[in-house]
C-alpha positions as CSV (number, residue, x, y, z in Angstrom):
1,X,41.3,175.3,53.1
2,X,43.4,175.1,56.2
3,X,44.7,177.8,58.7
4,X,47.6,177.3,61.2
5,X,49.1,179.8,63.0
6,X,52.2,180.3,65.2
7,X,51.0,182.6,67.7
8,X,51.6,185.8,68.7
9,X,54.1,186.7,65.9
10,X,51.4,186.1,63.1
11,X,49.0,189.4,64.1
12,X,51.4,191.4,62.1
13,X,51.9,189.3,58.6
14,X,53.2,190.2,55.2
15,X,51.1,187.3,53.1
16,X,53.0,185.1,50.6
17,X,51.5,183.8,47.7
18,X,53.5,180.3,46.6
19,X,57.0,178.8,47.4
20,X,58.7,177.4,45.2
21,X,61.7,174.5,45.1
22,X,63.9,174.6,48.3
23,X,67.1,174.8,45.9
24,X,65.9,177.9,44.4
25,X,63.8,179.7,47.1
26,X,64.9,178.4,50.4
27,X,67.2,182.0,50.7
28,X,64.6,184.1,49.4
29,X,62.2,182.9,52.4
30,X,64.4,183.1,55.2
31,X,65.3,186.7,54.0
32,X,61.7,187.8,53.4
33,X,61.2,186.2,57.6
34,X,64.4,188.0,58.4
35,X,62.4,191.4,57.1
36,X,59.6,191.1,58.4
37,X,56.7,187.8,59.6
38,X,55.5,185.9,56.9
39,X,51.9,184.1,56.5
40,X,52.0,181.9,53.4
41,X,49.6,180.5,51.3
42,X,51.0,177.1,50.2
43,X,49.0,174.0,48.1
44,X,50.4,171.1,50.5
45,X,51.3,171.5,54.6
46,X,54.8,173.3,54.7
47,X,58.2,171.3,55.4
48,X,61.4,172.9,54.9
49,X,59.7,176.2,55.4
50,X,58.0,175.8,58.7
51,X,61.1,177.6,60.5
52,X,60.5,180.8,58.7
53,X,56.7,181.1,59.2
54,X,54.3,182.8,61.4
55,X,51.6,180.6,59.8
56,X,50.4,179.2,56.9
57,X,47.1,178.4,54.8
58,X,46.7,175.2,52.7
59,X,44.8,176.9,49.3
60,X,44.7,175.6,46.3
61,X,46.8,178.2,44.5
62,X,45.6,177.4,41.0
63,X,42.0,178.9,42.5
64,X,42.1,182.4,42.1
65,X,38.5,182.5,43.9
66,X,39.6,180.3,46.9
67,X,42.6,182.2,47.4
68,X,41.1,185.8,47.6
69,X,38.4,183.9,50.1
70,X,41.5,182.9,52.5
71,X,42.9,186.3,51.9
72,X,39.9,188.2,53.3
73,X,39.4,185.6,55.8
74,X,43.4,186.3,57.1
75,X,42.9,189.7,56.7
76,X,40.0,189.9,59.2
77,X,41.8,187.9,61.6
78,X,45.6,189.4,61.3
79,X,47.1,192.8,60.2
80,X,48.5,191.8,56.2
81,X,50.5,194.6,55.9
82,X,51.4,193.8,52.1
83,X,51.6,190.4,49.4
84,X,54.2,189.5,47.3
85,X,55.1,185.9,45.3
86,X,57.8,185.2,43.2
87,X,56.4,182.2,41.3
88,X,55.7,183.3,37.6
89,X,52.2,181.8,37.1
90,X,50.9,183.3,40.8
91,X,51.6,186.8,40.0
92,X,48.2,187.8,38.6
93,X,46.5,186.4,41.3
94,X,48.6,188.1,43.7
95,X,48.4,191.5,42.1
96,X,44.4,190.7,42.9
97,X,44.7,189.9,46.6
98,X,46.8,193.2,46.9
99,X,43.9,194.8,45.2
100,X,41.0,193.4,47.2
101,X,42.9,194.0,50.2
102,X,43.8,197.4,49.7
103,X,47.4,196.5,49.6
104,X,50.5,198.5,47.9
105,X,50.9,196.6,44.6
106,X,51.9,196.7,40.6
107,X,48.2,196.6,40.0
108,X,46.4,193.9,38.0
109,X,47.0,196.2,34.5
110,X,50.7,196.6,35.4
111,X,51.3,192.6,36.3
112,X,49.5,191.7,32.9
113,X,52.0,194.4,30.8
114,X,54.5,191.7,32.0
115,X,52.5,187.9,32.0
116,X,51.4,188.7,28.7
117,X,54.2,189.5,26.6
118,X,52.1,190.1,23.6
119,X,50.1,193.0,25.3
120,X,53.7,194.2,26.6
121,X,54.5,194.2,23.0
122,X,51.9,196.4,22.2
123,X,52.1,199.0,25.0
124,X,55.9,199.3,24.7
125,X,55.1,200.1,21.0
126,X,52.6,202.8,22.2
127,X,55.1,204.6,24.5
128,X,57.8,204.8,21.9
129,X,60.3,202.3,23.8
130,X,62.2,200.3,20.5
131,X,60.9,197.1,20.5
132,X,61.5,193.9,18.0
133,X,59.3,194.0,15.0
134,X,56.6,191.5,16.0
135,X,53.3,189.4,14.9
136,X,50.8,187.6,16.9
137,X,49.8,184.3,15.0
138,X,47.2,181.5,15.8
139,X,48.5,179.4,12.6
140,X,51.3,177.7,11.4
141,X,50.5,179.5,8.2
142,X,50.2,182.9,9.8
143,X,53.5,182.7,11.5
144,X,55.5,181.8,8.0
145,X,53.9,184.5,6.5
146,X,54.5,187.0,9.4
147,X,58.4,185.3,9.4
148,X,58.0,186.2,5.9
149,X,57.5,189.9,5.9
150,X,59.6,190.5,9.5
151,X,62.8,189.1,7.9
152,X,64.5,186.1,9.1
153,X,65.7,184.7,11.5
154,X,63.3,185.2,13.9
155,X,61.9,184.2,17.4
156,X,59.0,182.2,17.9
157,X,57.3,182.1,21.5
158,X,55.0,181.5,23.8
159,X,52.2,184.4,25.1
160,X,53.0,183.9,28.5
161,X,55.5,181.3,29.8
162,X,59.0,181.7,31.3
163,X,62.5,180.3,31.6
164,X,62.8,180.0,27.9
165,X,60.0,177.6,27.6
166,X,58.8,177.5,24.1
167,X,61.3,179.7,22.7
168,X,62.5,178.9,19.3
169,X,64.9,179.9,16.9
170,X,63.6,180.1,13.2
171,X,66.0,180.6,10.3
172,X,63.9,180.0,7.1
173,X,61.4,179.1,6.2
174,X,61.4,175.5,6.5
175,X,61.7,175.7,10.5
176,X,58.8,178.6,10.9
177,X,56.2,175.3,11.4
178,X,58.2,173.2,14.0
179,X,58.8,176.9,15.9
180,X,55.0,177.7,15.7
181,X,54.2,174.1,16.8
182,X,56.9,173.7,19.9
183,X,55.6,177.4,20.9
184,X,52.1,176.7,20.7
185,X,52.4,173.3,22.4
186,X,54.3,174.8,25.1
187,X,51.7,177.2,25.8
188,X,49.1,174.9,26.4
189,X,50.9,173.6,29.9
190,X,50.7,176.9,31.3
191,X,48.1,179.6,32.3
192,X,44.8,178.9,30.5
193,X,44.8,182.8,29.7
194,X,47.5,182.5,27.5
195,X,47.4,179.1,25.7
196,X,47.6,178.8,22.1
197,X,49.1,180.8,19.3
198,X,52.4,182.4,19.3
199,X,54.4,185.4,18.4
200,X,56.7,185.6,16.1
201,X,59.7,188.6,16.5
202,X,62.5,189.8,15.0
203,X,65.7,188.2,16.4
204,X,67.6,190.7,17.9
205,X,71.4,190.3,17.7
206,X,73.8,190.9,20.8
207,X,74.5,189.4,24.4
208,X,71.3,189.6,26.9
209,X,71.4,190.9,30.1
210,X,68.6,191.1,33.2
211,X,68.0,193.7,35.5
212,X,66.7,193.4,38.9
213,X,64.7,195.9,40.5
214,X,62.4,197.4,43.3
215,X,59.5,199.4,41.9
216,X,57.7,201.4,44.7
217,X,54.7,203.7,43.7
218,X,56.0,203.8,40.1
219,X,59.5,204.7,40.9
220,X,62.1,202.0,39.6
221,X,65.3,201.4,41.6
222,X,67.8,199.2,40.0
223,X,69.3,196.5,42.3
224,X,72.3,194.2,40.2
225,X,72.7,193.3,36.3
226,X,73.1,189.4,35.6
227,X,74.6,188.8,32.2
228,X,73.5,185.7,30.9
229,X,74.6,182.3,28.8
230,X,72.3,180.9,26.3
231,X,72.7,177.4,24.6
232,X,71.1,174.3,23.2
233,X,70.6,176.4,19.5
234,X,67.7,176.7,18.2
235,X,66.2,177.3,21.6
236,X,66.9,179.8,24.2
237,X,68.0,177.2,27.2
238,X,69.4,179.6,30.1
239,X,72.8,178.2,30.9
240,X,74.6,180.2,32.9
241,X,74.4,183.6,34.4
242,X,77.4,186.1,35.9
243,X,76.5,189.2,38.4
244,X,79.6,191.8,38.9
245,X,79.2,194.5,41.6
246,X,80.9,197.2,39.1
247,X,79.2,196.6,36.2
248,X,78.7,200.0,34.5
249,X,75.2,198.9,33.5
250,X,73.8,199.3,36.7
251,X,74.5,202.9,36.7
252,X,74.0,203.2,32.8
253,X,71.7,206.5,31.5
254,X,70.4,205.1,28.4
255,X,69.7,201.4,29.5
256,X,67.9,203.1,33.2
257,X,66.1,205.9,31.3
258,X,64.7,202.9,28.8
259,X,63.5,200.5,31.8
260,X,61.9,203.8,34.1
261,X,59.7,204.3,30.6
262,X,58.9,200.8,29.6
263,X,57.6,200.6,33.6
264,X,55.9,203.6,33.7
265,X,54.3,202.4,30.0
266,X,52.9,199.3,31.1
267,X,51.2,200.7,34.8
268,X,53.5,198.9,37.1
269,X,53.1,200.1,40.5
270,X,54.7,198.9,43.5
271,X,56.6,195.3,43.3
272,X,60.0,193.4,42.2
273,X,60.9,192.9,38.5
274,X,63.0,191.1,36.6
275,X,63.7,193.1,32.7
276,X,65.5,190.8,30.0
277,X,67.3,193.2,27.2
278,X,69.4,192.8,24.7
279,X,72.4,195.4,23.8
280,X,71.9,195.6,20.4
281,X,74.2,197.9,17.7
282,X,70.6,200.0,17.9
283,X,70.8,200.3,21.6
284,X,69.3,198.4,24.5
285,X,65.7,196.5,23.7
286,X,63.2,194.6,25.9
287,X,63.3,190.9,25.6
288,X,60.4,190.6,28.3
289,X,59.5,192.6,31.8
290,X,58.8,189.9,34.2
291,X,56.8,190.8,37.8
292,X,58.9,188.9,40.1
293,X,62.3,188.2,41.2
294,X,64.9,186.4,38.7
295,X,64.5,182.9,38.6
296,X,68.1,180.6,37.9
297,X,69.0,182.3,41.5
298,X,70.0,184.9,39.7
299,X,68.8,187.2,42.8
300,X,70.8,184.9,44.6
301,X,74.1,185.5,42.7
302,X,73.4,189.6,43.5
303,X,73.5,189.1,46.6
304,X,76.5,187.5,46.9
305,X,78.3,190.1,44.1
306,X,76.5,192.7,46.0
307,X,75.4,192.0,49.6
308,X,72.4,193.2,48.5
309,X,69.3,190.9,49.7
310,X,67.0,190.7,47.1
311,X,64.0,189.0,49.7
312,X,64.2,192.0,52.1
313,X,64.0,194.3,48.7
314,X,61.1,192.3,47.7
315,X,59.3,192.7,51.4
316,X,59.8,196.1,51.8
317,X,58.8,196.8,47.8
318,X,55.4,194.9,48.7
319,X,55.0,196.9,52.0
320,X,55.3,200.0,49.9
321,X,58.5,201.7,51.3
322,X,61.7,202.1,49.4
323,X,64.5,199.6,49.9
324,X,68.0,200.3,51.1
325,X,70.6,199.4,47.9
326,X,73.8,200.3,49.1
327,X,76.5,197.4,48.2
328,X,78.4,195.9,51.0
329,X,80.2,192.8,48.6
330,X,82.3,193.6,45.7
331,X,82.4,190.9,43.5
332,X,81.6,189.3,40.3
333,X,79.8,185.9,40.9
334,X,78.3,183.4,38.6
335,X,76.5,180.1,37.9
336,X,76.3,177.5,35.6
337,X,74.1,174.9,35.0
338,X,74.7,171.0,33.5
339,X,73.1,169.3,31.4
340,X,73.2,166.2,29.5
341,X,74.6,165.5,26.2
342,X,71.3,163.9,25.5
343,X,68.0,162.2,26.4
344,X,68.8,160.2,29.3
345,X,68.1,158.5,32.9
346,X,69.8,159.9,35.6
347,X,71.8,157.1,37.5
348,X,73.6,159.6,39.6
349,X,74.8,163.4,39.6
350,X,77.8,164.2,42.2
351,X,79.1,167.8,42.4
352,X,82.3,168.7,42.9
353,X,83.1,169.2,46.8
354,X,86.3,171.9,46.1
355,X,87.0,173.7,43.3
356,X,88.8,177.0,42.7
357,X,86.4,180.2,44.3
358,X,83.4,177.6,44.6
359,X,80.8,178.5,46.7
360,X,77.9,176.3,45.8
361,X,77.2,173.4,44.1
362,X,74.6,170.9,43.8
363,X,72.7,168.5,41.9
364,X,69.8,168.9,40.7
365,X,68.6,165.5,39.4
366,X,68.0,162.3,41.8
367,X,68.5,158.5,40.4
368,X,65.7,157.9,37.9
369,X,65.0,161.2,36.9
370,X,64.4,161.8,32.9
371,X,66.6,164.6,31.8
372,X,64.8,165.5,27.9
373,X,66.6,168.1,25.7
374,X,64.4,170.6,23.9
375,X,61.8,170.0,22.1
376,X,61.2,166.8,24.1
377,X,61.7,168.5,27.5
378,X,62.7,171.9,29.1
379,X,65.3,173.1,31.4
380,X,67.2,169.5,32.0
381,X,69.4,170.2,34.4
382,X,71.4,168.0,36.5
383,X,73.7,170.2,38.3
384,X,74.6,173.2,38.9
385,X,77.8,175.3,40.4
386,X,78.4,178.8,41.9
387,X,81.7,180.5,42.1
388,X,82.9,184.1,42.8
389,X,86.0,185.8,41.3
390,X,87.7,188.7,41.0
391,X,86.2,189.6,37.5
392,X,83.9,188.0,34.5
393,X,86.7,186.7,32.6
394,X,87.9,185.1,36.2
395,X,84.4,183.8,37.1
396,X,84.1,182.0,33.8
397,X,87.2,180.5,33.6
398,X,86.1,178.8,37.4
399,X,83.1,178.0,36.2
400,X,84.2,176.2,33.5
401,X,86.9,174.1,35.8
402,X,84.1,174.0,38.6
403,X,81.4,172.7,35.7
404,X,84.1,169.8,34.3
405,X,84.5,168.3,38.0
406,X,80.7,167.4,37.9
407,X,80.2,163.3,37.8
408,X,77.0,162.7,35.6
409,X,76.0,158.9,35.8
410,X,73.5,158.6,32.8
411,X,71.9,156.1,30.6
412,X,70.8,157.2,27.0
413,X,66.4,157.1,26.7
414,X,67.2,155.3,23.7
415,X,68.4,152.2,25.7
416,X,65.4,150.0,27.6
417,X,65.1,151.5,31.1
418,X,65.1,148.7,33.6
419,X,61.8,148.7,35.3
C-alpha cells in the first residue's frame, strides 16, 4: 500500500473507491473534485487524474481486507466525510468501508439487493413489485426445464455481471444450452461471489428505459430517464442511449411509485442508482437495480439534456445530504456506439470531426485492437458519437448521419494477422 497526499486540501476528503477509463469517467471525477476534495483509492499510481486529487492510495482494489486497512488508516489521519465508487464490481466493498467507517451509505444488505440480481429477484417478489417469472439454474438441464415451464422466449443471465454481459436470448428449446453455457461462462470472469449458474426469466416485451437517481436515507430522487437501443439479437449489446429533459417519465406516478418500493424492498440507504425497466402492456417492470451511476455515459448524456451533474449528485448522495435537481439545459441528447460487422483487427477508427448537432465523438479502439462479437467477446466498440437535438426523433436521425461518417479500418480475424 502507498499513501500520497497533496497537502492541506486532503484533511477534509470524500474517499473514492476505483476509477475507471478516462473516456467514461474523466467527467464524473472532475465533477465529484468540483463538489467537494477527493482521496482515491486506485490499483496503479494515478495519471490523468492527478489534477483532480487531494491524494491518493495505491490498494489493491480486488482485496476487500487491504482496502478497509487503508480506509481506517486514512481515516485516522484525515476527516472522510463519506465513500462512493461507480465501478460495478467495487460497490460491495465500498458499501463496507462506509460501514466500518461509520459513513452514510446503501448498506451492505441494500448494495447486494442490486449485485446479486437473483436475490433482487427474490425480494422484489416478497414486496409485491411485478417482476418476470424467473428460475435460478446450476444446469444446462435445469434451465431447459425451467425455460420449459416459464414459457418461451426467455432470458438467460448471469448472477451478477453488467453491461449486458452474458445476457442471452432463448427462443426454444434448442438454444436454452448455448444461453445457459454463454451465461454461465460469462459469470466466471467476474466476482467470485457470483460465478456459476444462471437465471433464466421470462422475456418481457417493450422498449427499456434507465433511471438515474440519488437515494439519501432511503428517500429516492429521480435525476434524468435514458431510453436505450439494444442490438446484436440474441444478446442484449447496449447500442445506443437518448436522454430528453421533458420526458414525462421523469415525473411519471406509476413508474416513480414502482422504483421508491422496489428501493425501499431491497434496504438501500443512501447512494446513486441506476434502475433498468421495461414498459411493458402490464406496466413498468425491473430489468435490474444497479448501485452506481449509469455506465455508457449515460450520466453524461443527463447532464448535457439536463444540466444536471450527476458527480456532484453522487458526492453529496455519499455525504448524506439531498442533491439540488433543478434542470438548467433543455434538451434531448443521445449516443451511439459502433461496432464491427464482424470479428476483426482494428487497423484504424477515425470519427467524424463535424456533423450535424455533434458534440462528441471518439474512438474507442487503437490499431491492433481485437473487436469480438458476442459470444466470442463483449461490448466491441470502436467508436462512439454524441449529438443533441431538439427532440428524440431529431437526435436519432443525427445520430444515424453522425454514426455513418465514422472510418473503421478493419481486417476480418478470419484472415492471418501479421505478426
Amino acid at each position: 500500500m502507498d499513501d500520497n497526499s497533496a497537502g492541506e486540501a486532503a484533511k477534509d476528503v470524500i474517499l473514492l473507491i476505483g476509477c475507471g477509463l478516462r473516456k467514461y469517467r474523466e467527467y464524473l471525477l472532475a465533477g465529484a473534485a468540483a463538489t467537494h476534495p477527493v482521496w482515491l483509492f486506485t490499483d496503479d499510481e494515478p495519471d490523468w487524474q492527478t489534477p483532480c486529487l487531494s491524494g491518493h492510495t495505491v490498494v489493491d482494489l480486488t482485496d476487500r481486507d487491504a482496502v478497509l486497512t487503508a480506509a481506517r488508516e486514512l481515516a485516522g489521519r484525515v476527516t472522510v466525510r463519506g465513500v462512493l465508487s461507480w465501478d460495478e464490481t467495487l460497490i460491495v466493498t465500498t458499501a463496507h468501508v462506509a460501514e466500518a467507517l461509520g459513513l452514510p451509505g446503501a448498506g451492505v444488505d441494500g448494495v447486494e439487493g442490486c449485485r446479486d440480481k437473483y436475490r433482487s429477484r427474490r425480494l422484489l417478489t416478497k414486496a409485491g413489485i411485478d417482476q418476470p417469472r424467473y428460475a435460478w439454474v446450476d444446469t444446462a438441464e435445469e434451465a431447459l426445464a425451467a425455460a420449459e415451464e416459464i414459457g418461451y422466449p426467455v432470458v438467460v443471465k448471469p448472477r451478477g455481471m453488467g453491461a449486458s454481459i452474458g445476457v442471452v436470448l432463448a427462443a426454444d428449446a434448442g438454444e436454452v444450452a448455448e444461453a445457459f453455457r454463454t451465461a454461465d461462462e460469462s459469470s466466471r470472469i467476474g466476482a467470485v461471489s457470483y460465478r456459476g449458474g444462471a437465471l433464466v426469466e421470462e422475456y418481457l416485451r417493450g422498449p427499456e428505459i434507465s433511471v438515474d437517481a440519488a437515494v439519501v436515507d432511503g428517500e429516492y430522487h429521480p435525476m434524468f430517464v435514458a431510453r436505450k437501443q439494444v442490438g446484436l439479437f440474441p444478446y442484449f449489446e447496449e447500442i445506443g442511449h437518448h436522454v430528453a429533459a421533458d420526458d414525462p417519465l421523469r415525473t411519471d406516478p406509476e413508474l416513480l411509485a414502482m422504483l421508491r418500493a422496489a428501493h425501499r424492498a431491497i434496504g438501500y440507504g443512501s447512494g446513486i442508482t441506476h434502475t433498468e425497466v421495461k414498459l411493458t402492456s402490464r406496466g413498468p417492470v425491473i430489468v435490474e437495480i444497479n448501485g452506481r451511476l449509469g455506465g455508457d455515459l449515460i450520466p453524461r448524456l443527463g447532464q448535457l439534456a439536463t444540466g444536471i451533474d450527476p458527480a456532484r449528485a453522487a458526492v453529496r448522495a455519499a455525504l448524506g445530504q439531498r442533491p439540488d435537481f433543478t434542470d438548467t439545459e433543455h434538451r434531448t441528447v443521445g449516443i451511439r456506439f459502433g461496432y464491427p460487422p464482424e470479428d476483426c483487427v482494428v487497423r484504424s477508427v477515425t470519427p467524424p470531426a463535424a456533423a450535424e448537432g455533434l458534440l462528441a465523438a471518439e474512438a474507442m479502439a487503437g490499431p491492433g485492437t481485437e473487436l469480438r462479437l458476442p459470444p466470442n467477446g463483449y461490448l466491441a466498440r470502436h467508436s462512439y458519437v454524441i449529438v443533441a437535438g431538439a427532440d428524440p426523433a431529431q437526435t436519432a436521425a443525427r445520430l444515424d448521419a453522425a454514426a455513418a461518417l465514422v472510418v473503421l479500418d478493419r481486417q476480418p480475424l478470419t484472415e492471418p494477422v501479421p505478426a
